[in-house]
C-alpha positions as CSV (number, residue, x, y, z in Angstrom):
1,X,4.2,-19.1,-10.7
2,X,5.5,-15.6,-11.6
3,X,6.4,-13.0,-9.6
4,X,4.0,-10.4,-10.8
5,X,1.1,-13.7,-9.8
6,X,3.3,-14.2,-7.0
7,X,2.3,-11.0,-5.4
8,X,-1.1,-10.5,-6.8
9,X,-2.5,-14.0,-5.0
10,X,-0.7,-12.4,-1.6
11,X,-2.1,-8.9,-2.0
12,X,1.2,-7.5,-2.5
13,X,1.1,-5.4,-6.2
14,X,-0.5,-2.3,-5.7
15,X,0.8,-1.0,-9.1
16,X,3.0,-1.1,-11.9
17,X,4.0,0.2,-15.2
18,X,2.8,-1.5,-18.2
19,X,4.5,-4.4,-19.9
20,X,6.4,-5.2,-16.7
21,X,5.0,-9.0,-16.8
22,X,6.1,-9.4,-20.5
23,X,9.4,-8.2,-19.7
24,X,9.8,-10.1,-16.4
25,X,8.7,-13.4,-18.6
26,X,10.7,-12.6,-21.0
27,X,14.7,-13.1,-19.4
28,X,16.1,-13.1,-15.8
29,X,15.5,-9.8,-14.3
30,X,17.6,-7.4,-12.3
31,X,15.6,-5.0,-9.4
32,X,16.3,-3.0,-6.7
33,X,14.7,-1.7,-3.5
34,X,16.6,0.9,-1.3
35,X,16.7,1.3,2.7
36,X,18.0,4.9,3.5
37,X,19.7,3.7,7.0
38,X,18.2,6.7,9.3
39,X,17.6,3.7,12.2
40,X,19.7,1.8,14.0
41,X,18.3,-1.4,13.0
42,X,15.6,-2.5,10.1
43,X,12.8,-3.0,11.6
44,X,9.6,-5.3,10.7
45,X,8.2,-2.6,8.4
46,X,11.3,-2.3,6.4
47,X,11.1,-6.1,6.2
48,X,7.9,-6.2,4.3
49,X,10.3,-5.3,1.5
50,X,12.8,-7.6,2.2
51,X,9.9,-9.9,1.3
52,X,9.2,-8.5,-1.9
53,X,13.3,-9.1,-2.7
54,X,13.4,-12.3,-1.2
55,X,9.9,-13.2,-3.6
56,X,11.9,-11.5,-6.7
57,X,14.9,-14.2,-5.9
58,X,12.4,-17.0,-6.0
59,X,11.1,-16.0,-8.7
60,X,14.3,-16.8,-10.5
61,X,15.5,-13.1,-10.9
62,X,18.5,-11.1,-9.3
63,X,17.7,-8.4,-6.3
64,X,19.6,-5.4,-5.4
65,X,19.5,-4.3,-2.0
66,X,20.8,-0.5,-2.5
67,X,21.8,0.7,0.7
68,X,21.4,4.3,1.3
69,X,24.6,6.0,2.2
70,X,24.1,8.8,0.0
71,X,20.0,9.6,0.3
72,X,20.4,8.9,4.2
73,X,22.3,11.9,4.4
74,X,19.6,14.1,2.5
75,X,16.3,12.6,3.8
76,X,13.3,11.4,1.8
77,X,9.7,14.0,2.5
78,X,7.7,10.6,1.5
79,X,4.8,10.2,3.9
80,X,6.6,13.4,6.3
81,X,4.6,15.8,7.7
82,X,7.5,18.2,8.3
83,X,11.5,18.3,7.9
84,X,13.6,14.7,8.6
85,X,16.2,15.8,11.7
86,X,19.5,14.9,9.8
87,X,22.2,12.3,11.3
88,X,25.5,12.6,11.2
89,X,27.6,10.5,9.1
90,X,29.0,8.8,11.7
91,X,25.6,7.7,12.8
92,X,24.2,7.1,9.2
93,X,27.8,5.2,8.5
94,X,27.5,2.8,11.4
95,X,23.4,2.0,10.8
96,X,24.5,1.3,7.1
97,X,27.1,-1.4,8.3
98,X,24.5,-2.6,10.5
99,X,21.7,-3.0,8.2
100,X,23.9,-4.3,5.8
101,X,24.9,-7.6,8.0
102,X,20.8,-7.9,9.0
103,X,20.0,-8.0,5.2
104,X,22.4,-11.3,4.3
105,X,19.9,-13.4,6.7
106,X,16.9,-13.0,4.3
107,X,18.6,-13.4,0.8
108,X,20.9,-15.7,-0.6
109,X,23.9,-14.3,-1.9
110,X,25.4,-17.4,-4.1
111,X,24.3,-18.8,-6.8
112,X,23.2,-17.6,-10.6
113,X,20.9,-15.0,-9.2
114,X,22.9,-14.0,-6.1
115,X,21.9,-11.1,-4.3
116,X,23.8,-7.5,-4.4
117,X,24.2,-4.8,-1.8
118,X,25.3,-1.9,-3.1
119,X,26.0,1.5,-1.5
120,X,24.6,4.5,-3.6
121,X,27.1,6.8,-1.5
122,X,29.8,5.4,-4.3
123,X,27.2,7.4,-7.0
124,X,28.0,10.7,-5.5
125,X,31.2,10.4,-3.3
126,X,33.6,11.7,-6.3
127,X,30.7,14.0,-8.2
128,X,31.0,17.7,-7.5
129,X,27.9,20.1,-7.0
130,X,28.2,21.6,-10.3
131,X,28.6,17.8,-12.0
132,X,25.3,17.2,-10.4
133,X,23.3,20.4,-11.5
134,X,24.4,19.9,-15.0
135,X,24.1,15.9,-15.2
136,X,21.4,15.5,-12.8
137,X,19.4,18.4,-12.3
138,X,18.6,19.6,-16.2
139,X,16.8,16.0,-16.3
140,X,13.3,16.6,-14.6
141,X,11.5,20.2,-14.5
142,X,10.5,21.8,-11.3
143,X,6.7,21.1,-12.3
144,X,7.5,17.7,-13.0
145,X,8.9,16.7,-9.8
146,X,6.5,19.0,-8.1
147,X,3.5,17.0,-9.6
148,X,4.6,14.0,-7.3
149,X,2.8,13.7,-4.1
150,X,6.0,13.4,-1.7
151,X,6.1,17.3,-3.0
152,X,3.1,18.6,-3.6
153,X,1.6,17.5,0.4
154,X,5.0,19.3,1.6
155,X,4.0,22.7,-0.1
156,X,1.7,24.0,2.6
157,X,3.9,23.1,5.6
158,X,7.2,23.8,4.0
159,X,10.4,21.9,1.7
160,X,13.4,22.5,1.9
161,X,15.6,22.2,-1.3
162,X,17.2,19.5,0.5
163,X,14.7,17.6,0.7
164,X,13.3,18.7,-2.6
165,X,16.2,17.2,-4.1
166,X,15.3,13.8,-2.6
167,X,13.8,12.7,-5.5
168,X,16.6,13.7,-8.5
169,X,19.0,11.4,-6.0
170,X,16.5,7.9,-6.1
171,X,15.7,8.7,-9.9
172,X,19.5,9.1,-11.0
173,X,20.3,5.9,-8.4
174,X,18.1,4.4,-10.7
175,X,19.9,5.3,-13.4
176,X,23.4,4.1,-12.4
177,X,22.0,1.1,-11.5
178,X,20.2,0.6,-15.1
179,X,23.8,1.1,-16.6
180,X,26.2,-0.9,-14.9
181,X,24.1,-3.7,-14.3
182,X,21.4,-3.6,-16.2
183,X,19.0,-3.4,-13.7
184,X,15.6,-2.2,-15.1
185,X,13.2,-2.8,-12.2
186,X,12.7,-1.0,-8.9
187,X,10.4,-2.0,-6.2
188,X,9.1,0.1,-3.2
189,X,6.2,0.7,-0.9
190,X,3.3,2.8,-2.8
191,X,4.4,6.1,-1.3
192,X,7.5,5.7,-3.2
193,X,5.4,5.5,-6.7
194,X,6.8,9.2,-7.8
195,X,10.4,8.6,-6.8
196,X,10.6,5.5,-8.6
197,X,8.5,7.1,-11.9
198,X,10.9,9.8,-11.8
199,X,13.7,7.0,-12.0
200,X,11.8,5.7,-14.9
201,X,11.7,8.7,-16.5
202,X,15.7,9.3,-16.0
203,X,16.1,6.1,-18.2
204,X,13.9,7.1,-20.6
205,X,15.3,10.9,-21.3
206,X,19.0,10.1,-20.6
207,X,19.4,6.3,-21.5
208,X,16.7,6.4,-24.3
209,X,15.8,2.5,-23.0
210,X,12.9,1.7,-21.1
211,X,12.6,0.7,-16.5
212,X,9.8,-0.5,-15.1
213,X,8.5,-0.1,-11.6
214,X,6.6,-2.2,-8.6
215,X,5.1,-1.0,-5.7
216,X,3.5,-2.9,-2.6
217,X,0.3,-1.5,-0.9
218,X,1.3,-0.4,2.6
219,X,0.7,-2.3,4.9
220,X,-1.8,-1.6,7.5
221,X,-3.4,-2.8,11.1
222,X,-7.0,-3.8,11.2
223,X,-7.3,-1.2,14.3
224,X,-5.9,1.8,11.7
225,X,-2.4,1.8,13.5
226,X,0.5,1.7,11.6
227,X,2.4,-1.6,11.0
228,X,5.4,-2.6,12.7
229,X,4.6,-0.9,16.3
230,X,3.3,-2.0,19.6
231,X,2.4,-0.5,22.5
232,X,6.3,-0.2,23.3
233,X,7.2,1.5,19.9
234,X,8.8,0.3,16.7
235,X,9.2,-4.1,16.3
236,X,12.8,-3.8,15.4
237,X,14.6,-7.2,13.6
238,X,17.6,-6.3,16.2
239,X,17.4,-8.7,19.1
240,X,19.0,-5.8,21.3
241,X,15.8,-3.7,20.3
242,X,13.2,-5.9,20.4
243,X,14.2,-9.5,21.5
244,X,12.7,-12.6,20.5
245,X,10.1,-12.6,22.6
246,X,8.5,-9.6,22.0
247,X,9.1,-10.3,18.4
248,X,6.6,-13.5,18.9
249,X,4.3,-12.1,21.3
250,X,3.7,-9.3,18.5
251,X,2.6,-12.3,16.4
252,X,1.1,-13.6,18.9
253,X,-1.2,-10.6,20.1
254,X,-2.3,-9.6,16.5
255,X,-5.7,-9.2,15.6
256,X,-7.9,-11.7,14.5
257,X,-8.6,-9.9,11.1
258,X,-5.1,-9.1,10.6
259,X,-4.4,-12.8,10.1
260,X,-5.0,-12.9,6.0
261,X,-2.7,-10.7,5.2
262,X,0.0,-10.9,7.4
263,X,0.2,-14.4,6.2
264,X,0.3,-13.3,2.9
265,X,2.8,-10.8,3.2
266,X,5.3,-12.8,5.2
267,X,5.0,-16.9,4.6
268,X,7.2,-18.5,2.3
269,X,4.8,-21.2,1.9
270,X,3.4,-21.7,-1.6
271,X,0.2,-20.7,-2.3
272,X,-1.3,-24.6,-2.2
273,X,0.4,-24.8,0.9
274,X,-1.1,-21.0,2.6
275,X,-4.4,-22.9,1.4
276,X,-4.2,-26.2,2.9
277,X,-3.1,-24.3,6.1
278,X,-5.8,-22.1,6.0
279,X,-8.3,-24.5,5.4
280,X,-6.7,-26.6,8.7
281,X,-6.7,-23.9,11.0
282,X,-9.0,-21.3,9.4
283,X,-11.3,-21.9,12.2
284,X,-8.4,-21.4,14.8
285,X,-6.6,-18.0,14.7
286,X,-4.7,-18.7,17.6
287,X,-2.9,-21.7,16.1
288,X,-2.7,-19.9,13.0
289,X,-1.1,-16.6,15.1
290,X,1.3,-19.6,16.7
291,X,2.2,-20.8,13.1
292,X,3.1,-17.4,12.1
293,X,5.0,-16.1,14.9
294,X,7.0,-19.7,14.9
295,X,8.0,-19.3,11.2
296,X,8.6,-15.8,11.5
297,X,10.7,-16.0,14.6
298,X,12.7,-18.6,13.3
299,X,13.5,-16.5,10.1
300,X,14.1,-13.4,11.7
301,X,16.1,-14.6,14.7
302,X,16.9,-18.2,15.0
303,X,15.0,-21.8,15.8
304,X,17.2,-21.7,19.3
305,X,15.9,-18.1,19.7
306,X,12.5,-19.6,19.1
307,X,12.3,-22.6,21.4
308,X,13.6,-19.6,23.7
309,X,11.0,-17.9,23.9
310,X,8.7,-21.0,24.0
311,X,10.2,-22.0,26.9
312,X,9.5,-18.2,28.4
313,X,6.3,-18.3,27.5
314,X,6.0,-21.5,29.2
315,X,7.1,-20.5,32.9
316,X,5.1,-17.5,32.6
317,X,1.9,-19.0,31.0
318,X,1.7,-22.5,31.5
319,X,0.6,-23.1,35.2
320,X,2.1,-26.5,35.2
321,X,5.4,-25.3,34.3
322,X,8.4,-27.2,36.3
323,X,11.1,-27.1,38.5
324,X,13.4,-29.2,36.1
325,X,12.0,-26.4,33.0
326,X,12.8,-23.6,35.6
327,X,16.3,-24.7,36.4
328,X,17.1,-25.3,32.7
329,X,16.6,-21.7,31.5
330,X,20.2,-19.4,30.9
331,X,21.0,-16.0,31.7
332,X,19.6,-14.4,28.2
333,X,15.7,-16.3,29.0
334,X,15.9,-15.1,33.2
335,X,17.2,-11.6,31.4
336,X,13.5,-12.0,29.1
337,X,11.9,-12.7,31.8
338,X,12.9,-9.6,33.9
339,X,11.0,-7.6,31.2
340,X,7.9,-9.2,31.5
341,X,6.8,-9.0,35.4
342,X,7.9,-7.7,38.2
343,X,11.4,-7.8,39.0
344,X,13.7,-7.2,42.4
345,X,16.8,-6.3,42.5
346,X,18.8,-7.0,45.5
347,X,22.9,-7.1,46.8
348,X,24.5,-10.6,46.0
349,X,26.0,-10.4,49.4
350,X,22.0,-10.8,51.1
351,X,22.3,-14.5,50.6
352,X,25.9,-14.7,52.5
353,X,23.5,-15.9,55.1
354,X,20.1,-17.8,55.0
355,X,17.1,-15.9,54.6
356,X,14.2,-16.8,56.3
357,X,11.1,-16.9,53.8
358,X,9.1,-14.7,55.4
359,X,11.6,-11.9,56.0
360,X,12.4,-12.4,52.0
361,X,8.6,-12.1,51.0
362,X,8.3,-8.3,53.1
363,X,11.6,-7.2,53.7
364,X,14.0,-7.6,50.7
365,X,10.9,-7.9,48.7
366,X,7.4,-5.9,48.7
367,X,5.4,-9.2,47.4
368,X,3.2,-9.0,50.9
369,X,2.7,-5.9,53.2
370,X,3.2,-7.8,56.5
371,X,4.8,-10.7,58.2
372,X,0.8,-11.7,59.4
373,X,0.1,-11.9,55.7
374,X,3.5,-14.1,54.9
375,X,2.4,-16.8,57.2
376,X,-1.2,-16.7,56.2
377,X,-0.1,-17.2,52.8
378,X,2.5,-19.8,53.4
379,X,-0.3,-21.8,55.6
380,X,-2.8,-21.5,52.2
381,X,0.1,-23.2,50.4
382,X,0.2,-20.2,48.2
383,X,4.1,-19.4,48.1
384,X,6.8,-21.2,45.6
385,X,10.2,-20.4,45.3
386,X,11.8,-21.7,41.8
387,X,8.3,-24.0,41.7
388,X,9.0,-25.4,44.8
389,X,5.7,-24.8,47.2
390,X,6.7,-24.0,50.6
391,X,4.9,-24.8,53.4
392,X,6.7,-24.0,56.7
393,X,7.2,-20.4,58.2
394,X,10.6,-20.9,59.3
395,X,12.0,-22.4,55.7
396,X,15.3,-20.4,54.6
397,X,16.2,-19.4,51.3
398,X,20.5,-19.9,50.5
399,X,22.9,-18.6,48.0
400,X,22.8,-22.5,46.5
401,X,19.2,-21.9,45.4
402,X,19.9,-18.9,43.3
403,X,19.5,-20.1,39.5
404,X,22.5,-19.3,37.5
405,X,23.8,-17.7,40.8
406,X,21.8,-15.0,40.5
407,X,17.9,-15.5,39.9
408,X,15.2,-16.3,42.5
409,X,11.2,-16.8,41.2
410,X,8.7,-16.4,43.7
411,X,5.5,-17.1,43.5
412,X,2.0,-16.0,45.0
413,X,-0.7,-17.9,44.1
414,X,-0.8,-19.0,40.5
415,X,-0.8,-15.8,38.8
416,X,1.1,-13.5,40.5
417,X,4.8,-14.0,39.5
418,X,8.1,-12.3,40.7
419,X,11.6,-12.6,39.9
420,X,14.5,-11.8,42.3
421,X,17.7,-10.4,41.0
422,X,20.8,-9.9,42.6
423,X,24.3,-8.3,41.7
């Protein structure tokens, strides 16, 4: 399969320039997708078109990731309401190196069609203004590049020439890329269909030869919400953003009529295999949402990542979950844990002698209101400590029963969960 069916059977071409599938039959191909690096991390938006490069490489042609340490700086008005809030270098700089070492998980960057990173900075870094007026800016018109609609929905609430000049920046990127290594496609979401048109255009006034372009619908939630948030903000692909967990459980939660084309957009099974798959499951979305958020986490993170979080998800779903499972977890899965219910932190030094249960279930913790309610609930056999019921009022609690030496789980009942901390 080509890549131009490639993405029509996934949903994935929203448009293109004519010819493109002659011309991508027709030798190995070389195209390019920037990432300006105004976040700290990529996040699970930016990796729908990691997707498209990864797809691109399957398909037997060469992808550019051109990293944006030049157009960073400037600030693109596509899909803006009002003016970016510029970084500083420093910032931009250290997001770029980041980024950078998140892109070589997804690509592979050996072989005949090895993957690039390149840094468009090295376009500019030695070009003065004037260089850039005369060799850059006599290429489009003002009405030209005000016909595009990362301009013209600016006019009414204001552009700066800055950002204006956005677009000259991604076209003549285009064009240095088209010359020194003969790349003549670029790829992008759809609200990037002018600035890449305006890089086909460069080619075609300064280079006489003829680029081609590739744009993916964007991707949408069923609910109208954007893609690539929760209720907590923005999924990042950095496990110090948004760890594994929350990366699953994003999966996990997603709605039912999402399912299609998340698939589509993010399996690397083939299209006989998405079919088989769906005609397995199609009558399951929660194993299908499990499938997905396994394949994904394992991609995106790692399989010891994912059987992580399974085994978080266990202790706080599974009602059945063990001692033995309890006592096996490290510091990182207690530290997921913490996130996810209530959590009390305490002085190390509480445990230099024994607690008594009750005093630890209203006095160094709030889980029950009064020592009355303590024994009630202790003579209900509704307390466990690290999945151990306990069923006497005078039981003590020691420093040797801290997991890792520093973690206690309590239990009321079997849904109310509570983790003790100390430092």
């Amino acid at each position: 399969m080509n890549f131009i069916e490639e993405l029509k059977w996934r949903g994935m071409l929203h448009d293109s320039t004519p010819e493109i599938e002659a011309h991508l039959n027709s030798k190995k191909c070389i195209g390019y997708i920037g990432f300006d690096p105004t976040a700290p991390s990529m996040t699970i938006g930016n990796y729908v078109q990691i997707m498209l490069l990864r797809l691109f490489q399957l398909s037997g042609h060469q992808p550019i990731v051109l990293m944006g340490g030049a157009t960073g700086r400037i600030g693109d008005p596509s899909g803006k309401d009002k003016e970016r809030e510029l970084k500083s270098f420093d910032e931009l700089d250290s997001n770029l190196q980041f980024q950078m070492e998140q892109v070589k998980k997804f690509l592979d960057f050996e072989g005949e069609n090895k993957a690039l990173i390149i840094n468009n900075l090295d376009f500019y870094k030695d070009m003065n203004v004037l260089d850039f007026l005369r060799d850059v800016g006599k290429t489009l018109t003002v009405n030209y590049m005000s016909s595009k609609d990362s301009v013209k929905n600016r006019m009414e609430t204001g552009l700066s020439f800055t950002e204006f000049s956005y677009q000259l920046l991604q076209a003549y990127d285009f064009q240095c890329l088209f010359s020194k290594y003969d790349c003549s496609i670029q790829m992008g979401g759809s609200d990037q269909w002018g600035n890449i048109t305006s890089g086909t255009e460069f080619i075609r006034r300064n280079l006489n030869q003829k680029a081609y372009a590739v744009t993916t619908p964007l991707l949408t939630k069923a609910d109208g919400k954007k893609f690539g948030k929760s209720e907590q903000g923005n999924i990042w692909l950095d496990e110090k953003l948004t760890s594994p967990y929350k990366f699953y459980q994003f999966w996990i939660n997603a709605d039912d009529r999402d399912l299609p084309n998340f698939f589509k957009y993010f399996t690397l099974k083939s299209k006989a295999e998405f079919d088989a798959m769906w005609e397995e499951h199609g009558e399951n979305p929660q194993q299908l949402k499990r499938l997905l958020a396994e394949e994904l986490t394992c991609r995106v993170h790692s399989p010891a990542a994912y059987k992580s979080v399974l085994k978080v998800s266990d202790l706080l779903f599974n009602k059945k979950a063990t001692a033995e499972a309890l006592g096996s977890m490290t510091t990182e899965e207690f530290e997921t844990v913490a996130g996810e219910i209530v959590t009390f932190q305490c002085d190390n030094s509480i445990f230099d002698q024994a607690i008594n249960i009750i005093d630890l279930l209203t006095e160094h913790t709030t889980i029950l209101k009064s020592k009355g309610e303590a024994r009630k609930a202790i003579a209900n056999n509704a307390i466990a400590i690290n999945k151990v019921k306990i069923n006497a009022i005078d039981h003590t609690i020691q420093q040797s029963d801290l997991l890792q030496q520093q973690y206690l789980m309590i239990e009321n009942g079997k849904k109310n969960k509570f983790l003790l901390k100390t430092a």
